[in-house]
N, C-alpha and C positions, 0 to 999 in steps of 0.2 A: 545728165548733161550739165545741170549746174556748178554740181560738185567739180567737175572738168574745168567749166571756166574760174572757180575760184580761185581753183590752183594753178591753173594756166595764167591767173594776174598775180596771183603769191609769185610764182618764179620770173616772174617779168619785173616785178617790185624789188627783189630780190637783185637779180640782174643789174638792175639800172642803180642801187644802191652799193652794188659791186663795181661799177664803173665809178661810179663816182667818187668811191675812195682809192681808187687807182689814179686817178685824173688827178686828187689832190694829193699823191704823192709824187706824183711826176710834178706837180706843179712848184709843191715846196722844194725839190729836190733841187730844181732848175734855177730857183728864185737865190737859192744856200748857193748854190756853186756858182751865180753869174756875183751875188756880194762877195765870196770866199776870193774872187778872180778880182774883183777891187781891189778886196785889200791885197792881195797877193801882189799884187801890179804895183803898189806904192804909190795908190790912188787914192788917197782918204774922202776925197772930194767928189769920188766916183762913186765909192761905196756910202757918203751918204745919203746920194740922189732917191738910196733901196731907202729910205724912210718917209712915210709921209709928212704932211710937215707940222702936223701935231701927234705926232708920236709921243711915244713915252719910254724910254730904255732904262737897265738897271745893269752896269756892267762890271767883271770882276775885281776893279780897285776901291778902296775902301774911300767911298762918298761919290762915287760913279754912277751919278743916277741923272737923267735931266729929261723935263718935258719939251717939246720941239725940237723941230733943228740947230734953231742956235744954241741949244742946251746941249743936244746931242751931235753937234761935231766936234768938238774936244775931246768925248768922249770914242769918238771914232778915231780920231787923229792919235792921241794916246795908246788906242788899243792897237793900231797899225805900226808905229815906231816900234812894236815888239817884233817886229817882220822885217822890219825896210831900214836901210838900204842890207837888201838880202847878197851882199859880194860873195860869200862862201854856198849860196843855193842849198843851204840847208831848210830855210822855212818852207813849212807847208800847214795843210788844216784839210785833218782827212776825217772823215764821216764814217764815224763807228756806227751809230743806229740813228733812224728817223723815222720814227710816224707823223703822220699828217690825219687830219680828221676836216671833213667841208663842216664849215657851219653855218650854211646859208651858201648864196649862191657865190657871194663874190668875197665870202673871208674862211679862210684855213687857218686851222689852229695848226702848230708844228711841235715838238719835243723830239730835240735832239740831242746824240752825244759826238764830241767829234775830237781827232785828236789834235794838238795844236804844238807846232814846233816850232820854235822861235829862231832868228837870224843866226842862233847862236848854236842852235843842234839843243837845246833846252825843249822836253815835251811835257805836258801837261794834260789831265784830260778835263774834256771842257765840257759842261750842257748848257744847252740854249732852250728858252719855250720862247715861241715865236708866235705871233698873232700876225697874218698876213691880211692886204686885202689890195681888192683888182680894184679899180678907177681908171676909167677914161684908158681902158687898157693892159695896164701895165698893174703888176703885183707889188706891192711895197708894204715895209713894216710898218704896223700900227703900234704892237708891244714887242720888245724885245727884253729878255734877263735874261744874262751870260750870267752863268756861275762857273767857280771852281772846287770840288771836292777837297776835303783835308784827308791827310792820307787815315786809313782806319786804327784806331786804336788796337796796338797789340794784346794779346791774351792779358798779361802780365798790368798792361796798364790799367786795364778795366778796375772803378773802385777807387782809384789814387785820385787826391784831389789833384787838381790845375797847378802845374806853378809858374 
């Protein structure tokens, strides 16, 4: 009968640690797509309410990094004028893969890939690792780094120095 309950709280453990990583994918998923709908909007100012306000962000132009928000709206503002004014309805920012991991009760870790199409019909594919966290309700970034991949070196190049 012991044996019974051990595994009866193993699969209970198990359970609830399956829910929990389901919770924090729906969570990150929610939190991506209500900022992705900022910037979308050509709302810089909306999208970066999603920050707390000592964040830290690192994003893909070169010297794009700033702690807080006043560091980090420029850096928002900037990364949104690739989208807006979208006249041609070509911009979007579609979500190729996302994991989410809880790390604690009220922060998610995120890594994701996502694809990013500019006003212009220009796509690029983008990653993000995202450190989220809930306050007073609401989920907002704590760390954000947007990258962008170089395309991969062909066969032929491999060996050749830089020039």
């Amino acid at each position: 009968m012991k044996t019974f309950g051990v595994a009866l709280a193993l699969v209970m453990m198990l359970m609830l640690a399956r829910s929990a990583m389901a919770d924090a994918v729906a969570t990150a998923k929610a939190t991506d797509q209500a900022y992705d709908a900022a910037l979308l909007a050509c709302t810089p100012g909306a999208a970066l309410d999603f920050f707390e306000d000592h964040a830290a962000a690192i994003f893909p132009g070169d010297g794009e990094l700033g702690g807080g928000k006043a560091e980090i709206a420029p850096l928002v503002k900037n990364f949104d004028a690739a989208f807006c004014p979208d006249a041609q309805h070509k911009a979007a920012l579609k979500t190729m893969s996302l994991s989410a991991t809880s790390m604690g009760p009220d922060f998610i870790m995120i890594v994701r890939q996502f694809e990013a199409t500019d006003k212009l019909g220009n796509s690029a594919l983008v990653r993000a690792t995202e450190l989220i966290h809930e306050k007073d309700g609401k989920w907002r970034y704590l760390v954000v780094h947007v990258s962008v991949g170089l395309p991969r070196a062909s066969a032929s190049d491999v060996g050749k120095p830089a020039q």
